[in-house]
N, C-alpha and C positions, 0 to 999 in steps of 0.2 A: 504494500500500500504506500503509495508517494501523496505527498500531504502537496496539490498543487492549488495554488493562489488562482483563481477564477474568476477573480474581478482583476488581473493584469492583460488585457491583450497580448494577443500571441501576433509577431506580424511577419509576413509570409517573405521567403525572397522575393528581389525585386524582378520584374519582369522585363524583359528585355524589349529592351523601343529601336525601333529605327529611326527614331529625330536622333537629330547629334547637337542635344539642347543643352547638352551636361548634365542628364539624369542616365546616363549608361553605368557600367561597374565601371569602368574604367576613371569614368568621371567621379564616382565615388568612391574611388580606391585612392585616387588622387588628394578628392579632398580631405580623405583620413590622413593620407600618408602627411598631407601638409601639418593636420593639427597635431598628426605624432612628430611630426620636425621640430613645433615651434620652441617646446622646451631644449629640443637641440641649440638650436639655433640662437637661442638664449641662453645657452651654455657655452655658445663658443664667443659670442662676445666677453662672457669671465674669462674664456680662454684668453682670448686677443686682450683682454685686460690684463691676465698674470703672464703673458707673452710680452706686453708694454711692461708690465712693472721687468721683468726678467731683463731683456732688453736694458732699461731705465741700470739694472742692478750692474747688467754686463759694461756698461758705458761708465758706471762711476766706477768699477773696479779698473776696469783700462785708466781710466783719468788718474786712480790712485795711486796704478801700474806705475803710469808715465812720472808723475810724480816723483816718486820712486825713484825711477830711472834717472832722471834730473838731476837730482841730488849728487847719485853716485857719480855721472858724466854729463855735462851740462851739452846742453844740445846748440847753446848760442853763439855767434858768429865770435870769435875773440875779442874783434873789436869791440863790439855791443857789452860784451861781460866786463871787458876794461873801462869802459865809460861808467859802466854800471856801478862798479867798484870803487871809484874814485871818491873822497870824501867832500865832504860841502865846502870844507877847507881849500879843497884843490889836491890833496895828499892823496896817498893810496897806505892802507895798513896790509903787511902781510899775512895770507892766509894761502889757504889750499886749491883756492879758487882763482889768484893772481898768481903762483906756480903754475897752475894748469894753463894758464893763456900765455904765460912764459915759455911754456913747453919744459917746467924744470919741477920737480920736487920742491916744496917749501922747506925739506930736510937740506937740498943745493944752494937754497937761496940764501939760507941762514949761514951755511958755512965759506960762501962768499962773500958775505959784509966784511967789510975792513973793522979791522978788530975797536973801535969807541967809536965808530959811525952809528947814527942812532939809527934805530931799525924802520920808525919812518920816513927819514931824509930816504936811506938806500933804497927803501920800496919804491918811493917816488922816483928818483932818479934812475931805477930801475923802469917803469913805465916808462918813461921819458925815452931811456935808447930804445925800447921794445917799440914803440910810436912811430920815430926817428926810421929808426932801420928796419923796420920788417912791414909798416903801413903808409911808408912816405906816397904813393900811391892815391890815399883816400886824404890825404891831409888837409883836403878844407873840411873835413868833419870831423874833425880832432884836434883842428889849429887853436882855438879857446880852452879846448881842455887843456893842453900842454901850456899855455900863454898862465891860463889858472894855477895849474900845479908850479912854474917855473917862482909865480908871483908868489907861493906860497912859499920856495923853498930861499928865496931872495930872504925873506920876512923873516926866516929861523936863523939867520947868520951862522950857517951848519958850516962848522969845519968838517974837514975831510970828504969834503966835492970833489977834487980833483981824484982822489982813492976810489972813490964809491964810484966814480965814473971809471976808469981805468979795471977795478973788477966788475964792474955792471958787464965794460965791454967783451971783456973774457970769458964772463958766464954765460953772455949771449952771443957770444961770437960775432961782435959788432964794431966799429971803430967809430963812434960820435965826439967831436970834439964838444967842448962846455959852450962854445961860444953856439954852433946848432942846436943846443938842447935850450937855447934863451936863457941859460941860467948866470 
């Protein structure tokens, strides 16, 4: 004995038309298949949402990569990182970063300073033949910078210019006299 509900309509297959009005199976098979899509379809926009955020994720990890990468090798033109460098004074302090546009270890740099030359005057001066001799080339984009630094190192009445010049020249392999460096 099956307990059937007999006030539910029972309703029959459909019957098959020859108009092509949109009431065939096909046309119904369709419009099901669409309303079974639509939650698809609304699942792939999440997708293409955590596809964007993913994306979004992939791009700050690159940026944080490159970052990164920066740090340990600077990606910018020498010149651009020498200007960069330069103090508001006109000066240049030694670091790892004015080595590397020197093409020298800061461990090289320090152990060619002339033995009581300050280690500002030598950085500077060191920029100066680095300028001089290996970007005479671009020198109207550099000409106030070195004008700057020479006015700066005029100002510090530094002894031992002529030392710090003569191993500037040796550690760079350069020959700038003082009178080309403006100083």
């Amino acid at each position: 004995e099956q307990n059937v509900d007999e006030s539910l309509p029972v309703s029959a297959p459909p019957k098959p038309s020859s108009k092509k009005s949109g009431t065939g199976v096909l046309s119904q098979m369709k419009k099901k298949f669409s309303v079974f899509m639509k939650p698809h379809v609304k699942s792939s926009k999440t997708d293409a949402a955590n596809h964007s955020h993913c994306e979004y994720a992939k791009l700050e990890t690159q940026r944080n990569d490159s970052r990164h990468v920066e740090k340990k090798k600077p990606h910018k033109d020498p010149l651009l990182q020498l200007v960069s460098l330069q103090r508001a004074s006109g000066s240049w302090l030694l670091d790892a970063h004015l080595a590397a546009v020197l093409g020298k270890t800061r461990e090289d740099v320090e152990k060619a300073k002339p033995g009581q030359a300050k280690q500002e005057v030598w950085t500077t001066i060191l920029a100066l033949i680095w300028l001089h001799g290996f970007k005479k080339d671009q020198k109207e984009e550099w000409e106030l910078l070195s004008l700057k630094a020479a006015l700066w190192l005029n100002d510090q009445n530094a002894s031992f210019v002529p030392e710090c010049i003569a191993a500037g020249n040796a550690l760079l392999a350069c020959s700038m006299e003082i009178e080309a460096l403006g100083i």
